[in-house]
N, C-alpha and C positions, 0 to 999 in steps of 0.2 A: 659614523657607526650605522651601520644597517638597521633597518626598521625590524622586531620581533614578527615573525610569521608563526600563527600556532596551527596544524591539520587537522581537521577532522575528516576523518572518512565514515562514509556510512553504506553500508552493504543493508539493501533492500531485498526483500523475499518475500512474493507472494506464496499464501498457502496451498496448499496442496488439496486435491479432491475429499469433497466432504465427500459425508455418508448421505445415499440420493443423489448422490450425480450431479450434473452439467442442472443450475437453475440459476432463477436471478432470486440470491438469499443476501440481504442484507442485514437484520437485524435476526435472522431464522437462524436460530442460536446450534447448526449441524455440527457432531465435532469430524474431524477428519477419517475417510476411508483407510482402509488396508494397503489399497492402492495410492491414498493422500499422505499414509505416510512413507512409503516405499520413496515418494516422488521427491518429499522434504528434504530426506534422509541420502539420499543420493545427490540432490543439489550440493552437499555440504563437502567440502573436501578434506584431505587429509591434514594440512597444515592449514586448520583456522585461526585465527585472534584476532579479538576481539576482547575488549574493557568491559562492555554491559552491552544489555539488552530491552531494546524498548520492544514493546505488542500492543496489538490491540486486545481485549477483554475478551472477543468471543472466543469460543471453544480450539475451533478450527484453527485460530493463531496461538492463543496461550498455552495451550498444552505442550505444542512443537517447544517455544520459548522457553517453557517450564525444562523439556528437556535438554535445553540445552544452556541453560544456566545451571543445570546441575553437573552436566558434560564439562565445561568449561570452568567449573566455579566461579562463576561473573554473578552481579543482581541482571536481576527482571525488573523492569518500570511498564507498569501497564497505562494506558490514557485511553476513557471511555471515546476523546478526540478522536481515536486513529479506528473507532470502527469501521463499518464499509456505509455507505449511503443507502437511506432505507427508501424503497420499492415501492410501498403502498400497495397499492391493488396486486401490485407484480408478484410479491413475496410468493416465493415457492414454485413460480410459475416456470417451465422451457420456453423457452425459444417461442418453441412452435404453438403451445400453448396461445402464449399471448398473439402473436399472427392471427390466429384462430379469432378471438376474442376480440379483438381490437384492429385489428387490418393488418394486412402484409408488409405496408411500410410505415407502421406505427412504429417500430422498434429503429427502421433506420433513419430515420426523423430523431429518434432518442440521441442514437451514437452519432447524428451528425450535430446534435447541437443540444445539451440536457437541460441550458437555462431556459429555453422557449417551449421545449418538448417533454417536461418530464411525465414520470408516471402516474397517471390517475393518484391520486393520495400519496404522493412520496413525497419525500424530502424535497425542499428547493434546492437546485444544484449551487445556489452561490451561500448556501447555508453552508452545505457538506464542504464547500471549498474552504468557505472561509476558517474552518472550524480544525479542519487539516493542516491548513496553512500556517495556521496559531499554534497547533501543536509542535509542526515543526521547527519554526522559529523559535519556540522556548524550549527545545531540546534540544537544538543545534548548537545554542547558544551555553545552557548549562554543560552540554556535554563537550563542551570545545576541548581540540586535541587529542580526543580519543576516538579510538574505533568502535563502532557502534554495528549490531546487528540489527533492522529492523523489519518485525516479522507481520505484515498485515493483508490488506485486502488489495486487489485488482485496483478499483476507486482510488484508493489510498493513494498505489504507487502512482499512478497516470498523475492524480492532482499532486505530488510534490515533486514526481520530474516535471509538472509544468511550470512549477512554481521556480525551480532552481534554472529552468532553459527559457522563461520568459512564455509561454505558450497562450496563447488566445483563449479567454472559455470556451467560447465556441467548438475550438480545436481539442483540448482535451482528453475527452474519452476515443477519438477517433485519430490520434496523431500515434499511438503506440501500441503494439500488441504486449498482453501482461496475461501470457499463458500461465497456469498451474505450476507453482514452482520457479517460476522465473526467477531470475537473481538482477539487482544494478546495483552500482556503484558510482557515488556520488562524492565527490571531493570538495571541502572548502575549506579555503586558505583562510584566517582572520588575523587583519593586522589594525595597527589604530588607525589606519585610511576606510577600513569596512572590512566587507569578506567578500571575499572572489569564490562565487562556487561554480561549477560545473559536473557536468553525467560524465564521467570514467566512462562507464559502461555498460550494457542492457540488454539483456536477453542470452543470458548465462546460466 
């Protein structure tokens, strides 16, 4: 007799533009622009399903969630885990801002490696990983079999597609683009040999 295979699929989505535009906001509690939710809201398509819905707590994600667990009649699971990684000095800051402030390749020192490079007073990057990683583990696991929406940050997504594709820290924030709204999709098989997971698909 064949071995039980249970699926879980999990459709990731970053949030969409807050209010104040393009910054580095991690814990800078913005809720979503006019334009953030136009962008949400159009990623989503006609025939969704989906069982539940994990987010993370800030505005910019739980609100989306919120609607769409009323959309769908699904629960919401919120985990303070799946916020986005805090910034420190950065918080609030552009781009260019910080260039300004701190050198023109202070920032691509960040994105090419966050454990060595992070920001003046942020988080450590193998904090924010591990922290992600735990979370996913314990929802992947509770929610086995089912389809899962999960609605969070840029940080987020990069650390658990790294996590499910094996990716280097180092590599991380710099192995994938996680535009506004993006969409992936992650599949894992669980049998009583482990789980087989892999990326479906990415920048949808």
């Amino acid at each position: 007799m064949a071995d039980e295979v249970k699926t879980t699929l999990v459709d990731l989505i970053r949030h969409g533009e807050p209010e104040g535009g393009p910054m580095f906001r991690g814990g800078k509690d913005d809720p979503l622009s006019e334009l953030g939710w136009q962008q949400m809201n159009a990623a989503i398509g006609k025939d969704e399903k989906w069982d539940c819905i994990l987010t993370s707590p800030l505005q910019r994600c739980i609100r989306f969630a919120e609607t769409m667990g009323e959309r769908y009649g699904i629960p919401v699971h919120t985990d303070d885990r799946l916020r986005e990684i805090g910034f420190g000095e950065w918080e609030g800051l552009t781009a260019e801002a910080i260039a300004e402030r701190y050198g023109k390749r202070r920032l691509a020192l960040f994105w090419a490696d966050a454990s060595t490079n992070p920001p003046p007073g942020g988080e450590p990057f193998a904090d924010f990983q591990s922290r992600v990683q735990t979370a996913w583990d314990m929802w992947t696991e509770r929610l086995a079999g089912q389809r899962v929406l999960l609605v969070c940050h840029g940080g987020v997504v990069r650390v658990s597609l790294a996590h499910v594709m094996g990716i280097s820290r180092e590599r991380v924030l710099s192995a994938m683009l996680v535009p506004y709204a993006c969409r992936s999709r992650v599949r894992l098989d669980h049998s009583e040999h482990g789980t087989l997971s892999c990326l479906v698909s990415h920048g949808l």
